[in-house]
C-alpha positions in Angstrom: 0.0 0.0 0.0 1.0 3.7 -1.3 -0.3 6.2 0.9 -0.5 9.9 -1.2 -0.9 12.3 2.2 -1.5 15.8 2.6 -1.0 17.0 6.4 -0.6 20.2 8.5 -0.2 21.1 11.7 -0.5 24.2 14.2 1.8 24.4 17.2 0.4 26.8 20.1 2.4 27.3 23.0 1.8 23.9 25.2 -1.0 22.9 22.2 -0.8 21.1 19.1 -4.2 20.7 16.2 -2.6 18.4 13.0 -4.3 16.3 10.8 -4.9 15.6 7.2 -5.7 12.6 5.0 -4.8 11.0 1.7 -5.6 8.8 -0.9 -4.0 5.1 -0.5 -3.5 2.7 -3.4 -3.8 -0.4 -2.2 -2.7 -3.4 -5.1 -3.9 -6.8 -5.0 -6.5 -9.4 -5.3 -9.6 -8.0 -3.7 -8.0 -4.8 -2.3 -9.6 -1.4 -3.2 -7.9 2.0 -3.2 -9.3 4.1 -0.6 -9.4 7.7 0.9 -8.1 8.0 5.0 -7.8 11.2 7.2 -7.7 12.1 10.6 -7.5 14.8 13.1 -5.0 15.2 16.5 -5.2 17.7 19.3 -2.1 17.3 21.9 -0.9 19.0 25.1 2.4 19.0 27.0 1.5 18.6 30.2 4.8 18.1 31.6 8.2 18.2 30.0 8.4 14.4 29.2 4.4 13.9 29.4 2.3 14.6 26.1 -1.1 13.7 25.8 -3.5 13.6 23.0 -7.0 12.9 21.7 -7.4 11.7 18.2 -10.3 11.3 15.4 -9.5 9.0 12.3 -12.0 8.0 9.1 -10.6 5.3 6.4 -12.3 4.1 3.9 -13.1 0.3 2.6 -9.7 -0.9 1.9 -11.4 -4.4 0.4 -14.2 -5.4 -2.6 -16.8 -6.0 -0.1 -15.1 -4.3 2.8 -16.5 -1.3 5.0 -15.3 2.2 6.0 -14.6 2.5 9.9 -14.1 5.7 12.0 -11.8 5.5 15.3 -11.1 8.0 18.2 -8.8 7.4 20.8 -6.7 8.7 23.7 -2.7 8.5 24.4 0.4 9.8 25.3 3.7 10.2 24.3 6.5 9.6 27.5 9.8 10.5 27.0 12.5 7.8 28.9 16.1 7.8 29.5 18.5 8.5 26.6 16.4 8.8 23.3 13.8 6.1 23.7 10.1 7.2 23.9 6.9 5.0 25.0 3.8 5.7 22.8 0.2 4.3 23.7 -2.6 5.4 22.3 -6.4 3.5 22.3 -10.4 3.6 21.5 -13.2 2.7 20.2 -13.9 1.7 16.5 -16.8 1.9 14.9 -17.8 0.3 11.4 -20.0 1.6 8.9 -23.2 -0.7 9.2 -22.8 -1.9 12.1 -20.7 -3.2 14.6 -17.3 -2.2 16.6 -14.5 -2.9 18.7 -11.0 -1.4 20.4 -8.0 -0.6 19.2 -4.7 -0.1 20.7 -1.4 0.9 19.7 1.9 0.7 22.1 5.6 1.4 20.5 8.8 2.0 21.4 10.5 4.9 19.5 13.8 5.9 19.6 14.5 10.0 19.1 17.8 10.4 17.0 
């Protein structure tokens, strides 16, 4: 899959609004291209702390397949040296029905 993104952002003081979306072509047996974009609003709430809400719509990525809408909650926490724990979860909701969670945990490394 090729994501084609167009994304901005707004920094204000301790506050952060980015977001965009883009058009994804996605090859293969049964896969569809589809259109995806999202919305993020963030806070540092300490110097290592940074905490976020977040709105995301994708569209059907299969023949067949439906478009699903998430939000979720996280953080960013910085740790020793340039490592950085994210986390972010929520509720996803599918077009016509139906829904579950999502979460997301990573390690990052700053460099």
């Amino acid at each position: 899959t090729a994501l084609l993104p167009v994304w901005a952002q707004k920094d204000m003081g301790r506050w952060s609004v980015f977001g965009g979306g883009g058009y994804a072509v996605n090859p293969g047996s049964g896969n569809r291209d589809y259109w995806t974009g999202g919305v993020a609003v963030t806070r540092q709430v300490r110097k290592s702390v940074l905490v976020g809400a977040e709105a995301d719509r994708q569209g059907a990525d299969t023949v067949g397949g439906r478009a699903s809408t998430r939000l979720g909650v996280g953080g960013i926490v910085d740790l020793k040296g340039p490592l950085r724990l994210l986390a972010s979860g929520g509720p996803t909701f599918t077009d016509g029905g139906g829904s579950g969670f999502h979460t997301f945990v990573a390690l990052g490394l700053d460099f």
